[in-house]
C-alpha positions as CSV (number, residue, x, y, z in Angstrom):
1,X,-15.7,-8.2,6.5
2,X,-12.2,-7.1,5.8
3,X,-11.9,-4.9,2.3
4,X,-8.1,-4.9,1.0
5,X,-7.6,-2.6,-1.5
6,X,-5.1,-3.3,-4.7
7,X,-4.3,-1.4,-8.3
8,X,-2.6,-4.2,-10.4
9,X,-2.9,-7.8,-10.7
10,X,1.1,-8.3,-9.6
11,X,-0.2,-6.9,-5.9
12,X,-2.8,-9.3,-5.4
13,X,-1.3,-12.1,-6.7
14,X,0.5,-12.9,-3.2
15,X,-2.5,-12.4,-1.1
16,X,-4.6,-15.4,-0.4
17,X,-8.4,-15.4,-0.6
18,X,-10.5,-16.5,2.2
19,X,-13.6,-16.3,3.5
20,X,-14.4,-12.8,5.6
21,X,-12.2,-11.1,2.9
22,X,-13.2,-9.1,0.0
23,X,-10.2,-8.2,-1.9
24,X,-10.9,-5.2,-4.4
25,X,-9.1,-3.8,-7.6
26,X,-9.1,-0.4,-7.2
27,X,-7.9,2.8,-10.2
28,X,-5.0,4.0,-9.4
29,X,-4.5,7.1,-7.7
30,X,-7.1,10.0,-6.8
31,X,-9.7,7.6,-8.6
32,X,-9.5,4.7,-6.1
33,X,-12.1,5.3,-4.2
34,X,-14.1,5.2,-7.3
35,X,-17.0,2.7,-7.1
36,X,-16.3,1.8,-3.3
37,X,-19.7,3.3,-2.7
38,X,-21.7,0.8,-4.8
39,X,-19.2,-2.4,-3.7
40,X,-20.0,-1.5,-0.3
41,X,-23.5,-0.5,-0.6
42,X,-25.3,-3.2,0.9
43,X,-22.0,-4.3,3.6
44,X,-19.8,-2.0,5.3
45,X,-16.2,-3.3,5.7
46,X,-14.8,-3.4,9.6
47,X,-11.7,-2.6,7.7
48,X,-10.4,-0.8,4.3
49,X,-7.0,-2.0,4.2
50,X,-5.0,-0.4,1.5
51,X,-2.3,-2.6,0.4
52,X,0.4,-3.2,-2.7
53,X,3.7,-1.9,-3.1
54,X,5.2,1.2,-2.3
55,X,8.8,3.5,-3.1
56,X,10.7,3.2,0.1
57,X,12.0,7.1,1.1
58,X,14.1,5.8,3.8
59,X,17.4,4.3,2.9
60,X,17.3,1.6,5.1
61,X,14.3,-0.2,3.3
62,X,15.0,-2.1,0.9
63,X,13.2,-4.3,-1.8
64,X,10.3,-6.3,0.2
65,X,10.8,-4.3,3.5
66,X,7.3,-4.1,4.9
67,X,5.8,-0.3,5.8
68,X,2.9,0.8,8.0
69,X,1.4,4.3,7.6
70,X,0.9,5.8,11.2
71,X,-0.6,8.9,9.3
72,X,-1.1,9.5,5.5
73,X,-0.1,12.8,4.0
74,X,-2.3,13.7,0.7
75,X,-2.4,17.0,-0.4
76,X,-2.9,19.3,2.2
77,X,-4.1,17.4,4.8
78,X,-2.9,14.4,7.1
79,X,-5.0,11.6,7.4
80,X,-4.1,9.8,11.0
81,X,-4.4,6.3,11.9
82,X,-6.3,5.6,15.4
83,X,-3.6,4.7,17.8
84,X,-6.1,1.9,18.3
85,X,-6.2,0.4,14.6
86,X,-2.4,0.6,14.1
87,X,-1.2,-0.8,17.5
88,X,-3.4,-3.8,16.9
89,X,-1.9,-4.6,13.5
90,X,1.4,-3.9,15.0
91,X,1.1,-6.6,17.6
92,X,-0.2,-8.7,14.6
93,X,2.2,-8.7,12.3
94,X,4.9,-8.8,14.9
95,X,3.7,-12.0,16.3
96,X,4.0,-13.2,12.9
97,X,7.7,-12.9,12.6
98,X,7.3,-10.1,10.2
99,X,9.4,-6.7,11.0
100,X,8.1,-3.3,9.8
101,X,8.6,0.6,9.4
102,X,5.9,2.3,11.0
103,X,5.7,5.8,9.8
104,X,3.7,8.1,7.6
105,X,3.4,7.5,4.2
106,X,3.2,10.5,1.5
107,X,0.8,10.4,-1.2
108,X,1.5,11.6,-4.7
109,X,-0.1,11.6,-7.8
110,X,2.1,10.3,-10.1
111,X,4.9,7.5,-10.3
112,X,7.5,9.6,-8.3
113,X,11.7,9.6,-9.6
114,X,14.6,9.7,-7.4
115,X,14.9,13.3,-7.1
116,X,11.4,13.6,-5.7
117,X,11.3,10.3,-3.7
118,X,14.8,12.4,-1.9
119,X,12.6,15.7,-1.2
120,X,9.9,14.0,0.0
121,X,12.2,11.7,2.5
122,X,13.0,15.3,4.2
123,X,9.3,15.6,5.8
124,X,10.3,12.3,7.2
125,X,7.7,10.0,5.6
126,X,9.0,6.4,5.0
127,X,7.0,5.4,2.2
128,X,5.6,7.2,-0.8
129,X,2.7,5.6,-3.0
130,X,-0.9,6.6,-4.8
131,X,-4.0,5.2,-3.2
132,X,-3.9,5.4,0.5
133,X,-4.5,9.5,0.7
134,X,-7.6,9.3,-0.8
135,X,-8.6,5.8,0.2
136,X,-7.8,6.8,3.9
137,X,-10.0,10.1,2.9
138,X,-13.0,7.9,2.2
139,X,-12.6,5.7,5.0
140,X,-12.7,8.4,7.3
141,X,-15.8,10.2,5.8
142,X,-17.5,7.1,6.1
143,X,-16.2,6.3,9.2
144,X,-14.9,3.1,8.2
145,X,-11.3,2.3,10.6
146,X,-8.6,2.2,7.7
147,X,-4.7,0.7,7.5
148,X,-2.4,1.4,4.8
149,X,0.4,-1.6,5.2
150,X,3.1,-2.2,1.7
151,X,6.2,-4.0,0.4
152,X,9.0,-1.4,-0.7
153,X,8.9,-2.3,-4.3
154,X,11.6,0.8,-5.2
155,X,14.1,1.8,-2.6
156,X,14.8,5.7,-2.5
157,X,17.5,5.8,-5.2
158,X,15.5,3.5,-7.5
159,X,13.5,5.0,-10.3
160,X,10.7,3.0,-12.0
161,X,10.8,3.3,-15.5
162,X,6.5,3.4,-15.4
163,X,4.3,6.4,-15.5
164,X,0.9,6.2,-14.6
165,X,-0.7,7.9,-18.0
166,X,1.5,4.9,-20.0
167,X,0.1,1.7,-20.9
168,X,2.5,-0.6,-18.7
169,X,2.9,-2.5,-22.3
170,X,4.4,0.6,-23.8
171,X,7.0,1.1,-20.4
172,X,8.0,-2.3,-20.9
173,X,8.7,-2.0,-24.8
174,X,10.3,1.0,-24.1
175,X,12.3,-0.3,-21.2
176,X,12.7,-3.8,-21.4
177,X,15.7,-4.4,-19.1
178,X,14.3,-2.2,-16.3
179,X,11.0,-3.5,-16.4
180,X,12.8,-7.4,-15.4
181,X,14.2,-5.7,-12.8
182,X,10.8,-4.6,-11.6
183,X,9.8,-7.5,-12.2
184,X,11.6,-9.8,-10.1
185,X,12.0,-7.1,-7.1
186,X,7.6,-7.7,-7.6
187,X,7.9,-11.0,-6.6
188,X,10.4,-10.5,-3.8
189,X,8.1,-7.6,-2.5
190,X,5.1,-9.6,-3.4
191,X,5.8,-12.8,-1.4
192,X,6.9,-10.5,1.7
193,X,3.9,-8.9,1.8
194,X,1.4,-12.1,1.2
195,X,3.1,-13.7,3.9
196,X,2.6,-10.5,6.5
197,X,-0.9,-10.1,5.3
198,X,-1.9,-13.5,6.1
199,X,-1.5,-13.2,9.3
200,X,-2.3,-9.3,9.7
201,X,-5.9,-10.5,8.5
202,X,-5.7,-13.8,10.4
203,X,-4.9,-11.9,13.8
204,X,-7.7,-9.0,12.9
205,X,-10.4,-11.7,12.0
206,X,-9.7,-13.4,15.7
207,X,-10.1,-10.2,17.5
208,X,-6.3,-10.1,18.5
């Protein structure tokens, strides 16, 4: 069984439900692992896949460019992908005509702005986003093989007018202009990464 791992409803909406796939709402943030314990208590995934969108920190992604962590950076520690794991869905998504940024992601723990997104492009991470540090953490204490693969949903110099102590009702009042924008860059990112997943998870399930 193959978990994939999402915050919002907007994330999962592109990824199609099959059989051999368990696809999980997660909290966002340090609190995603929450409850993974009792979901998995009586199956153990073959693979926590953490998935959604993510702020692009390199200026050459752009809106629905696709990014997979080789490492994860969360606090003070690096959590890295088995050479293994991430060569296998490298070949997979390849094959599949998708192209994609392999590089480490940086994990933060709260909706990041353009000045930060620029400092933290300077370690040379390629992605920024919320869940995979401490997803990736749980995985590996329970020794569960993990992937963290996203759509850029905000290139570097692209702030997101959310904040992850606001209800996403009040950002939109508040911000009703930049929250379309979101909004349709969602569903470019969204159908770029349903489309890559599919066949990530179609290759993985055939052993390939």
């Amino acid at each position: 069984m193959i978990a994939v791992t999402t915050v919002y409803p907007v994330e999962a909406r592109w990824i199609r439900r099959r059989r051999g796939v368990r696809l999980l709402r997660t909290p966002a943030g340090v609190r995603s692992p929450d409850g993974l314990d009792a979901s998995f208590a009586t199956e153990t995934p073959n693979l926590l896949l953490s998935t959604g969108f993510a702020g692009g920190l390199d200026a050459s992604l752009d809106v629905g460019s696709l990014v997979l962590a080789d490492a994860v950076r969360h606090r003070d520690t690096e959590i890295v992908v088995a050479e293994e794991i991430l060569d296998r869905a490298r070949r997979a998504i390849e094959r599949g005509g998708h192209s994609c940024r392999i590089g480490p992601f940086a994990c933060v723990e709260a909706v990041a702005d353009r000045a930060t997104k620029r400092d933290l492009a300077r370690s040379g991470a390629v992605a920024i986003d919320m869940e995979s540090g401490p997803l990736g953490d749980w995985a590996e204490r329970h020794g569960i093989p993990f992937l963290a693969f996203r759509a850029v949903l905000d290139p570097i110099d692209v702030g997101l007018p959310f904040s992850i102590d606001r209800p996403i009702v009040l950002s939109v009042v508040r911000h009703p202009f930049a929250a379309l924008r979101v909004e349709r860059a969602a569903a470019r990112a969204g159908r770029a990464l349903g489309r890559a997943l599919d066949d990530l998870i179609s290759a993985w399930e055939e052993g390939r």
